[in-house]
C-alpha positions, 0 to 999 in steps of 0.5 A: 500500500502506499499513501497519496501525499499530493492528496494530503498536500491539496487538502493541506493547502485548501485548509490554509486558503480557507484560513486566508493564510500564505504558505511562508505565515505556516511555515514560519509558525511551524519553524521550517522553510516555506519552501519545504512546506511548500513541498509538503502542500504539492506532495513532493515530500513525506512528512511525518505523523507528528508534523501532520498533527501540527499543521492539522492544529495551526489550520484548526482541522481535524487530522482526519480530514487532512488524511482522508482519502490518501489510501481509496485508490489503494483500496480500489485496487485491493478490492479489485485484485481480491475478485 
Protein backbone atom coordinates (compact mmCIF):
# COMPACT_ATOMS: atom_id res chain seq x y z
CA UNK A 1 0.00 0.00 0.00
CA UNK A 2 1.28 3.20 -0.39
CA UNK A 3 -0.42 6.68 0.63
CA UNK A 4 -1.23 9.61 -1.90
CA UNK A 5 0.65 12.77 -0.28
CA UNK A 6 -0.40 15.03 -3.41
CA UNK A 7 -3.87 14.10 -1.63
CA UNK A 8 -2.63 15.03 1.71
CA UNK A 9 -0.81 18.01 0.32
CA UNK A 10 -4.17 19.82 -1.59
CA UNK A 11 -6.24 19.16 1.36
CA UNK A 12 -3.38 20.58 3.30
CA UNK A 13 -3.38 23.76 1.01
CA UNK A 14 -7.15 24.20 0.74
CA UNK A 15 -7.46 24.43 4.82
CA UNK A 16 -4.69 27.15 4.54
CA UNK A 17 -6.85 29.04 1.90
CA UNK A 18 -9.59 28.56 3.78
CA UNK A 19 -7.68 30.40 6.66
CA UNK A 20 -6.70 33.08 4.38
CA UNK A 21 -3.06 32.44 5.45
CA UNK A 22 0.12 32.30 2.88
CA UNK A 23 2.49 29.47 2.91
CA UNK A 24 5.53 31.41 4.38
CA UNK A 25 2.93 32.63 7.86
CA UNK A 26 2.59 28.50 8.17
CA UNK A 27 5.98 27.80 7.85
CA UNK A 28 7.16 30.49 9.78
CA UNK A 29 4.73 29.10 12.94
CA UNK A 30 5.93 25.56 12.14
CA UNK A 31 9.61 26.86 12.20
CA UNK A 32 10.56 25.46 8.86
CA UNK A 33 11.33 26.65 5.35
CA UNK A 34 8.11 27.97 3.17
CA UNK A 35 9.71 26.22 0.56
CA UNK A 36 9.92 22.65 2.04
CA UNK A 37 6.08 23.46 3.46
CA UNK A 38 5.51 24.27 0.03
CA UNK A 39 6.54 20.87 -0.92
CA UNK A 40 4.77 19.38 1.53
CA UNK A 41 1.09 21.09 0.16
CA UNK A 42 2.34 19.97 -3.64
CA UNK A 43 3.05 16.45 -2.25
CA UNK A 44 6.68 16.22 -3.29
CA UNK A 45 7.72 15.05 0.06
CA UNK A 46 6.85 12.76 3.16
CA UNK A 47 6.17 14.30 6.40
CA UNK A 48 5.72 12.58 9.22
CA UNK A 49 2.52 11.69 11.73
CA UNK A 50 3.98 14.35 14.17
CA UNK A 51 4.20 17.35 11.75
CA UNK A 52 0.88 16.40 10.46
CA UNK A 53 -0.59 17.00 13.59
CA UNK A 54 0.84 20.13 13.76
CA UNK A 55 -0.22 21.69 10.63
CA UNK A 56 -3.66 19.83 11.48
CA UNK A 57 -3.84 22.02 14.94
CA UNK A 58 -2.47 25.61 13.35
CA UNK A 59 -5.28 25.18 10.37
CA UNK A 60 -7.92 24.23 13.20
CA UNK A 61 -8.61 20.88 11.23
CA UNK A 62 -9.16 17.78 12.44
CA UNK A 63 -6.23 15.38 11.16
CA UNK A 64 -8.54 13.17 9.88
CA UNK A 65 -9.52 15.17 7.32
CA UNK A 66 -6.13 16.41 6.25
CA UNK A 67 -5.51 12.45 5.61
CA UNK A 68 -8.98 11.48 4.40
CA UNK A 69 -8.91 9.67 1.18
CA UNK A 70 -4.93 9.24 0.64
CA UNK A 71 -5.43 5.38 0.62
CA UNK A 72 -9.06 4.99 -1.67
CA UNK A 73 -7.32 4.33 -4.62
CA UNK A 74 -5.00 1.60 -2.99
CA UNK A 75 -8.01 0.44 -1.53
CA UNK A 76 -9.96 0.36 -5.13
CA UNK A 77 -7.13 -1.56 -6.18
CA UNK A 78 -7.13 -4.35 -3.34
CA UNK A 79 -10.79 -4.71 -3.81
CA UNK A 80 -10.20 -5.05 -7.46
CA UNK A 81 -7.23 -7.97 -7.08
CA UNK A 82 -9.25 -9.71 -4.32
CA UNK A 83 -12.45 -10.56 -7.01
Amino acid sequence: MSVSYKVIGRHIQEARKRMKLTQREIAEKLNMSDTYYGKIERGECRTNLERLAQISVLLNVPLEDLISGCMEKCAENIQRDRA
